[in-house]
Structure formats: C-alpha cells, structure tokens
C-alpha positions in Angstrom: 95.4 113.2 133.6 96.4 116.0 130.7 94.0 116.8 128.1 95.3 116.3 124.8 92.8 118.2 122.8 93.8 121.2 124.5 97.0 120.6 122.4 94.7 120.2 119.7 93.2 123.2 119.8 95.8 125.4 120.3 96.5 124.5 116.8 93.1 125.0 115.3 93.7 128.7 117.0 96.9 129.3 115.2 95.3 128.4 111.8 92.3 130.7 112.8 94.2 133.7 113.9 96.7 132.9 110.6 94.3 133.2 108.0 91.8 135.5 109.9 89.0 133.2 108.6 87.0 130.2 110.0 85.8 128.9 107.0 89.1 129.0 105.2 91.0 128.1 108.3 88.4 124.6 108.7 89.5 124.1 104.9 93.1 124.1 105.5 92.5 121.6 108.0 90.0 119.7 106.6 87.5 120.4 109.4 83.7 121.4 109.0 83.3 125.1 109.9 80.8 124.4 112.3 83.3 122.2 113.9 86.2 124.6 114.1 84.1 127.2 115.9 82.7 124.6 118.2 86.5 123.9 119.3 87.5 127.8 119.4 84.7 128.5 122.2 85.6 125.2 124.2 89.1 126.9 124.1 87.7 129.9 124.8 85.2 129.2 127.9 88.4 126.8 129.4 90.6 130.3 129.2 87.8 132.4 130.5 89.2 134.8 127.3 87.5 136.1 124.3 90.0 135.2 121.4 88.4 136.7 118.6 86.3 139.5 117.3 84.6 138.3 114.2 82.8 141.0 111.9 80.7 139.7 108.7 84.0 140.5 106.6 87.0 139.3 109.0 88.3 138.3 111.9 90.4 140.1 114.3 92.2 138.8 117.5 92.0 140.2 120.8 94.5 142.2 122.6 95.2 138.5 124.6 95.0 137.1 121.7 97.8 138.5 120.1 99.8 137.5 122.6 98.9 134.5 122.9 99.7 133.9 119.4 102.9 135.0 119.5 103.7 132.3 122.0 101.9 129.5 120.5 102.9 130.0 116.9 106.4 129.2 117.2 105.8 125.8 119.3 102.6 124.4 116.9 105.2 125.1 113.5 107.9 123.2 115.8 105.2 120.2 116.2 104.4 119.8 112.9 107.8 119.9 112.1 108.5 117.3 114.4 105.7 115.0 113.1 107.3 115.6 109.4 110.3 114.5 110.6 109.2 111.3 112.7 107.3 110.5 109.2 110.1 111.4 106.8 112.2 109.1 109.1 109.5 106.4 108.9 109.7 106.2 105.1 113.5 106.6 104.8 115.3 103.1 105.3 118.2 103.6 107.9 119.5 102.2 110.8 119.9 98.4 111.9 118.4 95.8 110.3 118.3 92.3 112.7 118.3 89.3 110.5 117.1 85.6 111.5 117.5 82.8 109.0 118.8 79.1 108.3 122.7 78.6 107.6 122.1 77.1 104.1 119.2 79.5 102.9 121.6 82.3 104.1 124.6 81.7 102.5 123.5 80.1 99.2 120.4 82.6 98.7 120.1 85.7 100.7 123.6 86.5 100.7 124.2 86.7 97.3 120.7 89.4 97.3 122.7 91.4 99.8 125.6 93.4 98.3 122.7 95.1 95.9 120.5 95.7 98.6 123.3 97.2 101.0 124.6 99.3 97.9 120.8 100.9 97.7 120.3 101.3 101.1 123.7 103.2 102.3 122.4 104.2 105.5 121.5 100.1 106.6 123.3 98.6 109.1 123.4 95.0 109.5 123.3 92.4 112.3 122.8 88.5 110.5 121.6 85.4 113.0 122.7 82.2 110.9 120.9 79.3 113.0 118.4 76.4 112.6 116.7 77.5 115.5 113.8 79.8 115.3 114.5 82.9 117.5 111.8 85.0 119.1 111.7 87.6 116.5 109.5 90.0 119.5 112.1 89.4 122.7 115.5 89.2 120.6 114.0 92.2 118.5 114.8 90.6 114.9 113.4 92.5 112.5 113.1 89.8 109.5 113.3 85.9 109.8 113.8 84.3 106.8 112.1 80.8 107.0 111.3 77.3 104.8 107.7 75.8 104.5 104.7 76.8 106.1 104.5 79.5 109.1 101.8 78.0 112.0 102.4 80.6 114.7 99.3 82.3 114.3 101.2 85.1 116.4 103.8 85.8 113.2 102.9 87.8 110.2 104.3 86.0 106.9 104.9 86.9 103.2 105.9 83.9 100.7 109.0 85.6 99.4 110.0 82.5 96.7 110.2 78.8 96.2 113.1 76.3 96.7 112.9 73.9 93.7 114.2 70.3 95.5 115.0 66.8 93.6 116.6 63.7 94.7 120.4 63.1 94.2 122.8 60.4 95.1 126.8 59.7 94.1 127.7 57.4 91.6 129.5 55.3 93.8 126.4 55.0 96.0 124.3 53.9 92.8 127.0 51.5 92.4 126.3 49.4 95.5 122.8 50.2 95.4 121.3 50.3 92.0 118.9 53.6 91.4 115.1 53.0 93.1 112.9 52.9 90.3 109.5 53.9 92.0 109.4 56.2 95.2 108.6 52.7 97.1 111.8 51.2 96.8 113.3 54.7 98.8 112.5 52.5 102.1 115.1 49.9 101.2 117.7 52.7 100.5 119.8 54.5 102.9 118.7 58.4 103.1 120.3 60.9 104.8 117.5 63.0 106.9 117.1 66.8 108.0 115.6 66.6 111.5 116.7 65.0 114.6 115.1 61.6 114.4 116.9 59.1 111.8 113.7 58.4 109.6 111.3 60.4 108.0 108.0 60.7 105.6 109.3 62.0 102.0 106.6 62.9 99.5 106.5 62.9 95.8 104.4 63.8 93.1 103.8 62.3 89.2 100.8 63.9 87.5 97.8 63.1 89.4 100.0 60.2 92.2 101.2 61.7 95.1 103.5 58.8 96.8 104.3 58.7 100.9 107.1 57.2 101.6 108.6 56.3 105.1 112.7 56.9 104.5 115.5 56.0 107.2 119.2 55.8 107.5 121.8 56.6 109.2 122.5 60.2 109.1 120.2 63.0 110.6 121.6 66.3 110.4 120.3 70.4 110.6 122.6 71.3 107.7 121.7 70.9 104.0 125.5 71.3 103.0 126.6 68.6 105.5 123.7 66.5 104.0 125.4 67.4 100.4 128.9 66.2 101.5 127.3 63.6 102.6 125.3 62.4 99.6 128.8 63.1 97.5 130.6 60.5 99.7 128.3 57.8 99.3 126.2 57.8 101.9 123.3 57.5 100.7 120.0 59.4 98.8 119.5 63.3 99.7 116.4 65.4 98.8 118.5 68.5 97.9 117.6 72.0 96.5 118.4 72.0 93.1 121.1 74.9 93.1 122.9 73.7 96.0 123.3 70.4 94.4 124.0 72.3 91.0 128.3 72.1 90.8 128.5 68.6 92.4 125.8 67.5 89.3 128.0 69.4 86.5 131.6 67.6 88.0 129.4 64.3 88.2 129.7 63.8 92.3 125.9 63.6 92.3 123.2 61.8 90.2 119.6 62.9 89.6 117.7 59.9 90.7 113.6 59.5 89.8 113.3 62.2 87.6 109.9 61.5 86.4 109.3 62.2 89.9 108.8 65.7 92.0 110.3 66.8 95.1 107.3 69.1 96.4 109.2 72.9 95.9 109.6 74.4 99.3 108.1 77.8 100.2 110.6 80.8 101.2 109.1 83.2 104.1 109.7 86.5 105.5 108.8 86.5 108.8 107.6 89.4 111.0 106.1 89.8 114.6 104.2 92.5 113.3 102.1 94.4 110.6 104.4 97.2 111.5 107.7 96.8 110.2 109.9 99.6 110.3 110.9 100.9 107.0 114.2 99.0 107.0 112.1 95.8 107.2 109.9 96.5 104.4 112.5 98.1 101.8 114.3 94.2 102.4 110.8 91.7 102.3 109.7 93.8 99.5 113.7 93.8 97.8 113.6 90.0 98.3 110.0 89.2 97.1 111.9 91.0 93.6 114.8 89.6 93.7 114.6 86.0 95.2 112.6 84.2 92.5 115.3 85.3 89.8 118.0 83.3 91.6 
C-alpha cells in the first residue's frame, strides 16, 4: 500500500525550502512549528538525506536538496492547482442536470421556473423524467426529484421547496344533477374522481378547530391531475384540484368552487436527493426553486 503522507510531506518541504523558514513556513500552512519539523525529519530519516542546514538566522538547503526541489516544486504547484480547479469546478454550476418529477407538477409549476433558471445557468444541460413513478434517484443517477406530500424513505434527503394550495371543484352541470354537498359528509353520496389506483379514497378537510374524514368513491381513478380536471369539467363528478390548475376552467365557469368554508389540506412540494452531496448543479436548482416556487 502507498503512503500518502509521503505526498504530504513533500509539500511541507517545498513551503520550507520556499520561505527558508520553519516557523513562517508552519504559518503559511497553518501547522504548529513543532509539527512541521517533526514531518521534515520523518522525511528526512525515510530518505536517509539531510535536507536542511538550519543556523539561528536561516535556513539553507543541502546540495540534494536543491535538487530535489527543483523536481518537486513544479509537481506540488501542479497539485494545488489541480485541487483549485476540482473546487472551482465544484462551485461553478455546469454540466447535466437529471430531473425526476410528476407530469402535472412539471408542466404547470417547474416548467414555467425553468427558462430563468436555464438563462442564469448557460453552461446547464438538461435531461427532464415526467412520470408518476418514483425513480431510483441513486441507480438511474437523477440528480433532483421533485415530489408531493411527505418523503418516508429514510434513505432520501428532502427540502420542502413550496406548498400546493388545493380546493374542491365540480361543473355546473354536475351540480345540476347533484345539488352541491353542504357538509364534507354528504361527499360519500357524491361521485369523486380519485388520484390512486383503487376507486375510493379518505379525503380530509379542515374548518377552524374540525377536521372531517371522509371515505369518497366513484368511478374514475386516474395518475393525472389534468385528466382528473377534464374530467371534473365534463361532469363527472367532484375533484380535489390545486387551485391554479383549476384557475381558467373557474374564470370561463366550467368549474364551481364547492364547500368553501371548508379546506383542502395544502400539499407540500419536495426536492428530493439521495444524498447530502449534491453537485453544484443540484443545489444552484433546490435553492432557485425554494425562491422562486412559492411566488407562483
């Protein structure tokens, strides 16, 4: 196995033999004196070579010294420039950016975020997944999911980004059949269209203090809030929409707010990581969005 701190000290020698001083050598590097000359003889006793001469005034470097300096100058300066470079590159957004979200939350919020984001960030590249599914952000290497409600996996680093501000909407035509529930109770003898892949569900809303559980059915289940809107405008039954995607149909009277004195719980807005460490593209777009989104 190679010894790294041989690397190490190579460097602590070029800072010595640069400034011809330990102690203002062990400042530079923010090292202890004592330290610094403890390193020098290790690297001395492993060379079997006295490096330097030191007088109460200065420091002077052997004949093998010299030469060795020569020679290890050049490649420490190259190293450091190196690491500067890695680091500048770290802090510098550019490259590809891998994108994970929901059809809906993409198109109707993130997308319209993105033409300011791509104009501030020239060199970003990007590569957008649009699906209900939730990828695996580690083996499909996405950089950012974008995600609604709660994040369980334990596994997945998360940053509330924004809220989703829902209600409950229906078509006139719908509330013509049916007249308009009055209390969150009579939801059960309406027909709801449902998000999920079972034709029922448990819809929640508050008033003040009262929080009312209601178990909703019909006879639509589908992954797509738009499909759930067209839906709704035809007359197919109730939808618990977000408020701007049900926004135009409200304004040309397709839809009707129904139970207004009544709130849709708002719905969290993630950004979703498999890691602390995000690469600078990452973090320029969570930190752009957790600006941006809640301005929508």
């Amino acid at each position: 196995m190679k010894d790294l701190s041989a690397l190490q000290n190579v460097a602590l020698f070029v800072e010595v033999a640069r400034t011809r001083s330990f102690s203002r050598a062990a400042e530079n590097l923010g090292l202890s004196t004592a330290t610094l000359s403890r390193r020098i003889r290790a690297l001395e006793r492993e060379s079997g070579i006295s490096l330097f001469t030191r007088t109460t005034r200065r420091v002077e470097l052997t004949e093998a010294a010299r030469r060795y300096f020569e020679r290890c100058e050049r490649l420490v300066d190259e190293a450091f420039n190196a690491q500067e470079a890695l680091f500048e590159e770290a802090k510098r957004p550019q490259g590809t950016l891998r994108l994970s979200m929901p059809v809906d939350l993409g198109v109707h919020y993130i997308a319209p975020l993105l033409p300011e984001f791509a104009r501030r960030y020239p060199g970003i590249d990007f590569e957008i997944d649009l699906s209900p599914q939730h990828r695996d952000l580690a083996s499909e290497q996405i950089d950012v999911a974008i995600r609604l409600g709660v994040v369980k996996d334990q596994n997945l680093v998360s940053r509330r980004i924004g809220w989703i501000e829902q209600g409950l909407f229906a078509s006139p035509t719908y509330l013509q059949r049916q007249s308009a529930p009055s209390h969150p109770d009579q939801l059960n003898e309406r027909d709801c269209i449902i998000i999920g892949a079972q034709a029922q569900a448990v819809w929640r809303l508050q008033r003040a203090d009262e929080t009312v559980e209601v178990a909703v059915k019909g006879r639509f289940a589908v992954n797509n809030v738009s499909l759930m809107r067209v839906l709704a405008e035809r007359g197919f039954g109730v939808a618990s929409l977000a408020t701007v995607l049900a926004r135009d149909a409200l304004a040309e009277g397709r839809l009707i707010p129904i139970l207004m004195d009544w709130t849709v719980p708002r719905l969290p807005v993630q950004a979703v990581t498999s890691s602390r460490l995000q690469t600078a593209c990452a973090k320029a777009f969570i930190d752009y969005l957790a600006d941006r989104f809640t301005s929508i």
